[in-house]
N, C-alpha and C positions, 0 to 999 in steps of 0.2 A: 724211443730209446731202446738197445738193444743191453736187456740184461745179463751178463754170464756167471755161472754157481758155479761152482769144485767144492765138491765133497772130500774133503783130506780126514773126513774121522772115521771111526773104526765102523757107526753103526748107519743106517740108512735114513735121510733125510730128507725134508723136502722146505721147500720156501714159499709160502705167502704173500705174496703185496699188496700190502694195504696201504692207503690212502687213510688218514688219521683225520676226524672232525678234530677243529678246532681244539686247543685246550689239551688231547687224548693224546696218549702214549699207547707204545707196544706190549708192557705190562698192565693198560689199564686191559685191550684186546683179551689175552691172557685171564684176568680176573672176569671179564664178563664170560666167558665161557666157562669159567672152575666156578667157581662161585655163585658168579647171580645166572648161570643157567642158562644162560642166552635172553634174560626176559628183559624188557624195555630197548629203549634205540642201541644200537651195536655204534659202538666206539670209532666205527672205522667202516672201509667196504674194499674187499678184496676185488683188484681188479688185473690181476698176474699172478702168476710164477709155474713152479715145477713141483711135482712128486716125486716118489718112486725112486729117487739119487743116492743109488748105492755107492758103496764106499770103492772111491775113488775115482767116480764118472763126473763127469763137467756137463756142461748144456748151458741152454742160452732160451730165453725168452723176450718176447718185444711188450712195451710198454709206454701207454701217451702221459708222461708226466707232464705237469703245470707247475706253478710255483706253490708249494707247498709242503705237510711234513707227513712222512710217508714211513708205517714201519714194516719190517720183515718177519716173518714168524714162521719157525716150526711146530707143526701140530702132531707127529711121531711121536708115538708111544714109545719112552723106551724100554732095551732089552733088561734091563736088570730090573727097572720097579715099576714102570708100567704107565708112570706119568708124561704128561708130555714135556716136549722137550724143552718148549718155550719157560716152562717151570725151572729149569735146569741153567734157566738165562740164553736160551737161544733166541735170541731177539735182537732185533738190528733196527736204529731208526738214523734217517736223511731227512734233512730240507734242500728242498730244491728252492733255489733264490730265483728272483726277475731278471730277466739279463738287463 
């Protein structure tokens, strides 16, 4: 599957694709890396996307989706306080159905 971004915000982004276990959400991703540290099984395994998408550049990456539920994350720090972004609610989740 061919993924396309556009960056319409002010600050510089990038996207993540994660494949979500079971159960896990894009905020729980989020929490495991603020809080617990990165320590026990990771929520999720990234297996795409893009960095570096400054403001106002588009891009495309490929990815083998299955049926499943898959979230999107920004890990950019931002300009004003330093957090990232997915803190900020930058987080996007899909399932993908069976056909």
């Amino acid at each position: 599957h061919e993924v396309k971004v556009v960056n319409t915000a002010a600050q510089t982004h990038e996207v993540v694709f994660m494949e979500l276990m079971p159960g896990k959400t894009a905020a729980d991703v989020g929490n495991w890396v603020e809080k617990e540290m990165m320590k026990g099984p990771p929520p999720g395994r990234p297996i795409g996307g893009m960095s570096n998408l400054d403001k106002g550049r588009a891009g495309s990456f490929s990815v083998d989706l299955h049926p499943g539920h898959y979230g999107m994350i920004c890990f950019v720090p931002d300009a004003k306080d330093g957090k990232p972004h997915f803190m900020h609610g930058m987080t996007k989740e899909i399932t993908v159905a069976a056909k």
